[in-house]
C-alpha positions as CSV (number, residue, x, y, z in Angstrom):
1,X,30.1,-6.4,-11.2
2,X,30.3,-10.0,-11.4
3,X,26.6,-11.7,-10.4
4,X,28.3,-14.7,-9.6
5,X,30.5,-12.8,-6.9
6,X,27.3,-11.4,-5.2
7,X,26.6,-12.4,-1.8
8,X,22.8,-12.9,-0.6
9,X,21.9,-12.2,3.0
10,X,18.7,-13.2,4.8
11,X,18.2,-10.7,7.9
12,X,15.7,-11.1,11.1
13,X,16.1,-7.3,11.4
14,X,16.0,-4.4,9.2
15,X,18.3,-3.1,11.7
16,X,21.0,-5.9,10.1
17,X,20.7,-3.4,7.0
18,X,22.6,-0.1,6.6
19,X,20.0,2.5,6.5
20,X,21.4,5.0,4.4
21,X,22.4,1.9,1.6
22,X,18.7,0.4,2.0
23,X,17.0,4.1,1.2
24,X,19.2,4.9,-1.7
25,X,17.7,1.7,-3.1
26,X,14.6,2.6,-2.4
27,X,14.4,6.0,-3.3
28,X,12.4,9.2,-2.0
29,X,8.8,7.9,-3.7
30,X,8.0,5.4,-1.6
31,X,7.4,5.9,2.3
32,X,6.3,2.5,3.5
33,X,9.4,0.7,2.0
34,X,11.9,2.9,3.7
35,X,14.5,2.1,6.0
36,X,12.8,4.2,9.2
37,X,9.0,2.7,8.1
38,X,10.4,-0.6,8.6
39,X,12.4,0.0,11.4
40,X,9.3,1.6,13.3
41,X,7.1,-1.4,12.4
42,X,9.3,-3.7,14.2
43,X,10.4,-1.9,16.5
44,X,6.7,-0.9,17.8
45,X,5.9,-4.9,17.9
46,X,3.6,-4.2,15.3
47,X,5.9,-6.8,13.1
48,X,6.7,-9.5,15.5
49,X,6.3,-13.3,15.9
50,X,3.2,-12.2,18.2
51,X,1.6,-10.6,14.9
52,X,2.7,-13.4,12.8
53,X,5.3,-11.1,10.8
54,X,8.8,-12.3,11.2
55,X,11.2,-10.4,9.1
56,X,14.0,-12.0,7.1
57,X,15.0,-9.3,4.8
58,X,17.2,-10.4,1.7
59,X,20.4,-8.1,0.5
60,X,22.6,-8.8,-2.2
61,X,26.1,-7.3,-1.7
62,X,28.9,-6.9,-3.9
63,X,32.1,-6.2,-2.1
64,X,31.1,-3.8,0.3
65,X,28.6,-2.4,-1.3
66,X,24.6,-3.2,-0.9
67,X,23.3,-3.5,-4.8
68,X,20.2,-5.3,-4.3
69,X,17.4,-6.3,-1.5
70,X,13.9,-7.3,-1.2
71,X,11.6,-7.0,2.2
72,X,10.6,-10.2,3.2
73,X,8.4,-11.9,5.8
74,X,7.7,-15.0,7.4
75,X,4.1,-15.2,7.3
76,X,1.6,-17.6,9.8
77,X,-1.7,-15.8,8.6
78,X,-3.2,-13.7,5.8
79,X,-4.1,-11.3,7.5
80,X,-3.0,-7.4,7.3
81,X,-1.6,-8.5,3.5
82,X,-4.6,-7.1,1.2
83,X,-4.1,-9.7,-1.2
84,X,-6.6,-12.7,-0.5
85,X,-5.2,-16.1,-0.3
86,X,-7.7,-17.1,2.2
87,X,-9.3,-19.9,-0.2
88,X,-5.6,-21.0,-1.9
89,X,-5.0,-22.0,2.2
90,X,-8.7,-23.6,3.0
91,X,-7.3,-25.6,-0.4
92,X,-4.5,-26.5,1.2
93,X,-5.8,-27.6,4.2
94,X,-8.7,-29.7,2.8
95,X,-5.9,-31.4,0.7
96,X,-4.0,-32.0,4.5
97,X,-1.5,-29.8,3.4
98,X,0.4,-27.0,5.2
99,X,0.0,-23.6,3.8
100,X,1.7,-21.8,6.6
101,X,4.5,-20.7,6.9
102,X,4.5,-18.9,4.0
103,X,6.8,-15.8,2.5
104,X,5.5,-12.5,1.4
105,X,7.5,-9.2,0.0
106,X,5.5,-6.6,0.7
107,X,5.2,-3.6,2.9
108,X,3.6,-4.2,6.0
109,X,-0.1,-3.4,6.5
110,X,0.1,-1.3,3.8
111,X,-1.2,-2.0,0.2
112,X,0.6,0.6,-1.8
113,X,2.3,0.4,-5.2
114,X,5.7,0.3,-5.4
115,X,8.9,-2.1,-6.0
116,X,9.9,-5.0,-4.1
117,X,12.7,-5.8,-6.1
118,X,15.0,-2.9,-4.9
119,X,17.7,-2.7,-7.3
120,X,20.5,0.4,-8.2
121,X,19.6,1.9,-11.0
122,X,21.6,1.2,-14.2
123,X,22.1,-1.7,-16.8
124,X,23.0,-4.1,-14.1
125,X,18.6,-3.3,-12.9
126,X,16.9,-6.8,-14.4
127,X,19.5,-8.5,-14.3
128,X,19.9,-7.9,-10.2
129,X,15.4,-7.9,-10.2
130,X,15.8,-11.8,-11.4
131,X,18.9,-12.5,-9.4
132,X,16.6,-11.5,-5.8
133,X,13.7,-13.5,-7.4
134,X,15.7,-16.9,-7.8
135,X,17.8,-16.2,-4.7
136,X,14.4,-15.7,-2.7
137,X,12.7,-18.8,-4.1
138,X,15.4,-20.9,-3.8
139,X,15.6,-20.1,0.2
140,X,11.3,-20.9,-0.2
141,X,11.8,-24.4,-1.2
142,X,15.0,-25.2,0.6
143,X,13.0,-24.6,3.9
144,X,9.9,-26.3,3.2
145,X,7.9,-22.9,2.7
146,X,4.3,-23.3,0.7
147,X,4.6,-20.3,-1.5
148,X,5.9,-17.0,-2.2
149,X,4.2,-14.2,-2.9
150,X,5.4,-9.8,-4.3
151,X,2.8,-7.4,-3.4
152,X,1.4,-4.3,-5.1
153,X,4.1,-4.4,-7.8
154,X,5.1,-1.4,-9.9
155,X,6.0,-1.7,-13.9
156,X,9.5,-2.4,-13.7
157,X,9.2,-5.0,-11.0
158,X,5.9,-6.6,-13.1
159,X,7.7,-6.7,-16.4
160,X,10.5,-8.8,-14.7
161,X,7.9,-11.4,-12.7
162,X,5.9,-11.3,-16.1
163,X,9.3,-13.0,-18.1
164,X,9.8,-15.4,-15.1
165,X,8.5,-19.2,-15.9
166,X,8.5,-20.0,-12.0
167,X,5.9,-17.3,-10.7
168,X,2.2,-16.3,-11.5
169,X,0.8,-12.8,-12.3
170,X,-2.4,-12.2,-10.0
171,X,-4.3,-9.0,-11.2
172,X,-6.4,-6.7,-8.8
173,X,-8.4,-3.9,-9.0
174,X,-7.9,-0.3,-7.0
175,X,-9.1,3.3,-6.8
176,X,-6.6,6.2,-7.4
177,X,-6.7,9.3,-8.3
178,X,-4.7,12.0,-11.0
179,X,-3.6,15.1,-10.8
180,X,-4.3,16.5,-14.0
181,X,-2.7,19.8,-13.5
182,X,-5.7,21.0,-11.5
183,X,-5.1,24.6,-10.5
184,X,-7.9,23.7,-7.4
185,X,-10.6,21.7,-6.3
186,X,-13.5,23.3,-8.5
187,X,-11.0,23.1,-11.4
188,X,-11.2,19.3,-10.8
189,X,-15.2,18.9,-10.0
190,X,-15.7,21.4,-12.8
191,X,-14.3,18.0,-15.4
192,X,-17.3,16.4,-13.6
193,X,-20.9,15.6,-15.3
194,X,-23.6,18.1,-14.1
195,X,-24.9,15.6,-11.7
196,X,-21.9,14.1,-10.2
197,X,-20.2,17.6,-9.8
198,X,-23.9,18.7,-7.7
199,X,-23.6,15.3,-5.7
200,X,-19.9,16.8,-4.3
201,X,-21.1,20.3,-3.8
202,X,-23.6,18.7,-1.6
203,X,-21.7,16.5,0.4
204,X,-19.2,19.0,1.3
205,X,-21.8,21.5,1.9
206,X,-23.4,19.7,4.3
207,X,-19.8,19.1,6.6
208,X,-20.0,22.8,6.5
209,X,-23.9,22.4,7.5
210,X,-23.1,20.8,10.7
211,X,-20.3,22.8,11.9
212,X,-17.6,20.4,11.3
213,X,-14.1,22.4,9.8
214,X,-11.1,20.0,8.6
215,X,-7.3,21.3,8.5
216,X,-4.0,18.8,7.1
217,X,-1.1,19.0,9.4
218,X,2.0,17.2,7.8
219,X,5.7,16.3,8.9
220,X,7.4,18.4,11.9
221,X,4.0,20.5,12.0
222,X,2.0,17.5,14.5
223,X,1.9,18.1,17.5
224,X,1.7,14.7,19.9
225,X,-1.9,15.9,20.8
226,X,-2.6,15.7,17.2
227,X,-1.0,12.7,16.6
228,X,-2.4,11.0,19.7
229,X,-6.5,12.3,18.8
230,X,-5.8,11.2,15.3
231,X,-5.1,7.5,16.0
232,X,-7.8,7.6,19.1
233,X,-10.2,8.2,16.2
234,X,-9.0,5.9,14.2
235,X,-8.3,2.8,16.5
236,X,-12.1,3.6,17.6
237,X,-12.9,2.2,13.7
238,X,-10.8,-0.8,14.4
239,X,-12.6,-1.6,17.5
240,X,-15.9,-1.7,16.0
241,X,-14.1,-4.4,13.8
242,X,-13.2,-6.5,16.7
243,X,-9.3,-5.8,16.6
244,X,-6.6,-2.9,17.3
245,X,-5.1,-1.1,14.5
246,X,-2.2,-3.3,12.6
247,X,0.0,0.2,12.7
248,X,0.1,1.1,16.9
249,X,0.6,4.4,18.2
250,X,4.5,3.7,19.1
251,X,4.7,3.3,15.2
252,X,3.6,6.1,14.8
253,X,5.5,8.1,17.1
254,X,8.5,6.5,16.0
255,X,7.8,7.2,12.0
256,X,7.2,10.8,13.1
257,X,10.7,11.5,14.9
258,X,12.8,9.2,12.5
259,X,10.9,10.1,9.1
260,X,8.7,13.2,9.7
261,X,8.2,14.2,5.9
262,X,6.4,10.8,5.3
263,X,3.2,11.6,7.9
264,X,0.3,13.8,7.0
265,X,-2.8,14.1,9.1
266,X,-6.5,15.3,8.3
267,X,-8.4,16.4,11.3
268,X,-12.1,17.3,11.4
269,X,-13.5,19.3,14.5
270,X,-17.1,20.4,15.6
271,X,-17.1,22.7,18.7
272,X,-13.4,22.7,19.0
273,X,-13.5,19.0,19.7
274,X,-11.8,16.4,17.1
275,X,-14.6,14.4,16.0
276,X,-12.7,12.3,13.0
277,X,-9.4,11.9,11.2
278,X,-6.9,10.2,8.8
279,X,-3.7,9.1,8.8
280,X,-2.0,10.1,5.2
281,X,2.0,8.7,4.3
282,X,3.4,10.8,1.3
283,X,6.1,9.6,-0.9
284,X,8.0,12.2,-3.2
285,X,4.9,12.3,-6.1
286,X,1.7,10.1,-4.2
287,X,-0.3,10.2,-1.1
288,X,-1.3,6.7,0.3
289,X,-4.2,6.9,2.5
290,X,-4.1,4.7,6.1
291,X,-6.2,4.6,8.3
292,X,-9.5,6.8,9.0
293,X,-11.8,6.4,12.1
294,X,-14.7,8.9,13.7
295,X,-16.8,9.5,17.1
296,X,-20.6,10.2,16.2
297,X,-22.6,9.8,12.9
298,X,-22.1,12.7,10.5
299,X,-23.3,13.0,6.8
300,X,-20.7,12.9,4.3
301,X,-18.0,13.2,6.9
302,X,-16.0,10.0,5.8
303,X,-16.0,11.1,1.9
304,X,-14.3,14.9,3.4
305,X,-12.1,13.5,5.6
306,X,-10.7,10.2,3.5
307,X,-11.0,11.9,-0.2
308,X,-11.7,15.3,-0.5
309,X,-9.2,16.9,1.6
310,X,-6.5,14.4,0.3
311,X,-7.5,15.7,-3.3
312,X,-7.2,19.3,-2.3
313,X,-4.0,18.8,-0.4
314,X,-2.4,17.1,-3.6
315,X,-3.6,19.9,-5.8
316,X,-1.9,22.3,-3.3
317,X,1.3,20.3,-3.3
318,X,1.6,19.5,-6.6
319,X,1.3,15.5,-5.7
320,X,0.3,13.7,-8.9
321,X,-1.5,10.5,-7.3
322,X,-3.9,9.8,-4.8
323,X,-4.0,6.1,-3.4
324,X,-6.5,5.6,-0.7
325,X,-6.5,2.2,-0.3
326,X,-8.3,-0.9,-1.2
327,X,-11.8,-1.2,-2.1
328,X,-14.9,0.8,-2.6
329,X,-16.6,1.6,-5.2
330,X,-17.9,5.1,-3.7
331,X,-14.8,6.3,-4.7
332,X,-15.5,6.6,-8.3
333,X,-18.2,9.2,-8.3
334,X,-15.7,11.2,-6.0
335,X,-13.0,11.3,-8.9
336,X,-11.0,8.0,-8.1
337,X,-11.0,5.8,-11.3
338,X,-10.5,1.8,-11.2
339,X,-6.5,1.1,-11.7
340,X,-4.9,-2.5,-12.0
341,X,-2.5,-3.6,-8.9
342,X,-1.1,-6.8,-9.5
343,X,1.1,-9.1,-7.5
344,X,3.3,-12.5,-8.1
345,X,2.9,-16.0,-6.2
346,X,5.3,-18.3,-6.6
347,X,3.8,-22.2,-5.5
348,X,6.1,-25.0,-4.5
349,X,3.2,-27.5,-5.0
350,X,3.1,-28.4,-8.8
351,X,-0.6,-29.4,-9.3
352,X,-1.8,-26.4,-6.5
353,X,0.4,-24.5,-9.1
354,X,-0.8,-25.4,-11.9
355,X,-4.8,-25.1,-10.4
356,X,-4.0,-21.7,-8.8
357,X,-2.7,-20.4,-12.7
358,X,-5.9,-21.5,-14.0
359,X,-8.1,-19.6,-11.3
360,X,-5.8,-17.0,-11.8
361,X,-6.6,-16.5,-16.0
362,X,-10.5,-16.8,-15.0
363,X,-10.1,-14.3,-12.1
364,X,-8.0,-11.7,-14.3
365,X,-10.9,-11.7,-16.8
366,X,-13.1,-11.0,-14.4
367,X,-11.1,-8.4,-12.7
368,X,-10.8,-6.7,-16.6
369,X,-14.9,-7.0,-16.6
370,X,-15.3,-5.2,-13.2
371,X,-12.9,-2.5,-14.1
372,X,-14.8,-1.8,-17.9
373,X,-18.3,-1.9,-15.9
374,X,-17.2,0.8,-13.1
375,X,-15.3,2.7,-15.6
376,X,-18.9,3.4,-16.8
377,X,-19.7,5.6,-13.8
378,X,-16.9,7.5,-14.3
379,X,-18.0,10.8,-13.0
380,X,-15.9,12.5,-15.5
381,X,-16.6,13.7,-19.2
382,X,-14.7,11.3,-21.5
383,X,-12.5,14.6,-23.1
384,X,-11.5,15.3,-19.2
385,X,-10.6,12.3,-17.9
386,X,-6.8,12.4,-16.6
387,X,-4.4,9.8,-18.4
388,X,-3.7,6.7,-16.5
């Protein structure tokens, strides 16, 4: 293959994009970058110009064939992103420059590990990974966009970015969880300290306590009841918030008929009523956890409904990781250990550059202390704790 014979593609539409070429790219693992998770986001208005996400999807081809793309969005906000660039904008502004439009690979709503440099797998891979990072930036700065930015990189995708001289690593901080060959739940607790493994007995004693039973249904298996209760619940959460879900129900719907493997739900009920769910994607090896939402106060019911059940559904299922989203410290004591996400930014301002790399060092030492003092509270013994 010749990489000066490749031709790059900007697209308004996933829909511009074979589907079947797109997903063998992307593989079975991850279930918010595929073909039919994209589609329904778009096509359910929950990426629009109204929500301030306009696609243009880049593809490399060569000849006929599709050997390279990246998601992309045209971004008028922050919002819905997960990485916070609030203060890089207020910068901006205060300097009386633009900071939107902006340009951000990532998967919509949803901050989940995984590439964003889709590439086909053999020795052509880095080579094709730095190919849709110079073809994407050099689209940034020849239409006057602020920045660029990859979210929620994997290794292979991080290890490129991290050779580039044009883009800055950003380090986070998240909360997953390992399968470490569990053979069930008690199997897991029982790696737990004395106190932290009686803290868990007690919360999930006390669902039991108030009548409250929880079932998974995944894939084919939900029923449109199911599926409408669980994001009536859930959109109730929102509200309180001041704002609908990001994800509608037509997303939904359309996820479930067009990619019913990747959509798990946990439902609670007390007196055959649903009472509080959460919406689960599974990929070929994790579980991403969405969105959650509840009617009523209950002890202990979010820590069920969010972690517990996920654990015990991945232990069944042989799934190895457990992301559940962003945030929250309470999720260490209930077996979730602090992992590093990281992202790239690309800045076509040289001094904001240049500032933002400094902030960046200072906030990625930080980020490192966090992580060593949480890692503290681990909640299990040092000899059981499951490899990163």
């Amino acid at each position: 293959m010749d990489i000066d014979a490749l031709t790059a593609e900007f697209h308004t539409s996933i829909d511009a994009i074979d589907a079947l070429a797109w997903d063998r790219l992307v593989g079975p693992r991850l279930p918010h970058l595929s073909h039919a998770f994209l589609r329904a986001a778009e096509q359910s208005g929950s990426v629009s110009e109204d929500t301030g996400w306009l696609p243009c999807h880049l593809t490399l081809t060569s000849g006929d064939d599709l050997v390279a793309a990246m998601p992309l969005y045209q971004k008028s906000h922050s919002w819905g992103e997960f990485i916070f660039d609030w203060s890089w904008a207020d910068a901006y502004h205060r300097s009386g420059l633009a900071y939107y439009p902006k340009l951000i690979s990532a998967s919509p709503f949803t901050p989940a590990t995984g590439s964003k440099l889709l590439v086909v797998d053999d020795e052509r891979s880095d080579i094709l990974r730095n190919t849709l990072i110079e073809t994407a930036i050099r689209f940034a700065s020849s239409h006057g966009f602020s920045s660029l930015h990859w979210h929620f990189l994997d290794p292979a995708d991080l290890a490129v970015f991290e050779g580039h001289d044009e883009t800055l690593i950003r380090t986070d901080c998240q909360f997953h969880w390992r399968n470490n060959d569990y053979r069930d739940f008690d199997d897991m607790i029982g790696a737990f300290s004395s106190k932290k493994r009686k803290n868990v007995r007690r919360e999930r004693r006390r669902i039991l306590e108030q009548g409250i039973t929880h079932h998974i249904v995944a894939g084919k298996d939900i029923t449109e009841d199911e599926l409408d209760a669980a994001f009536r619940l859930c959109r109730n959460t929102f509200l309180v918030r001041g704002h609908e879900p990001y994800l509608n129900l037509d997303f939904l719907k359309m996820l479930l008929t067009s990619q019913p493997k990747a959509l798990a739900l946990v439902l609670a009920e007390k007196d055959e009523r649903p009472v509080a769910a959460a919406i689960l994607l599974r990929g070929e090896d994790t579980l991403y956890g969405r969105y959650w939402g509840s009617e009523g106060d209950f002890h202990s019911l979010h820590f069920e409904t969010c972690y517990y059940q996920g654990i015990e559904y991945c232990i069944r299922e042989g799934i190895t990781t457990f992301e559940p989203g962003t945030q929250g410290e309470h999720k260490v004591s209930r077996g979730f250990l602090p992992t590093k996400t990281h992202s790239a930014h690309w800045l076509a301002h040289p001094q904001f550059a240049d500032a933002i790399a400094d902030y960046l060092q200072r906030e990625q030492r930080g980020v490192e202390t966090y992580m060593q003092d949480i890692d503290d509270h681990s909640p299990f013994r040092r000899s059981d704790e499951p490899p990163a």
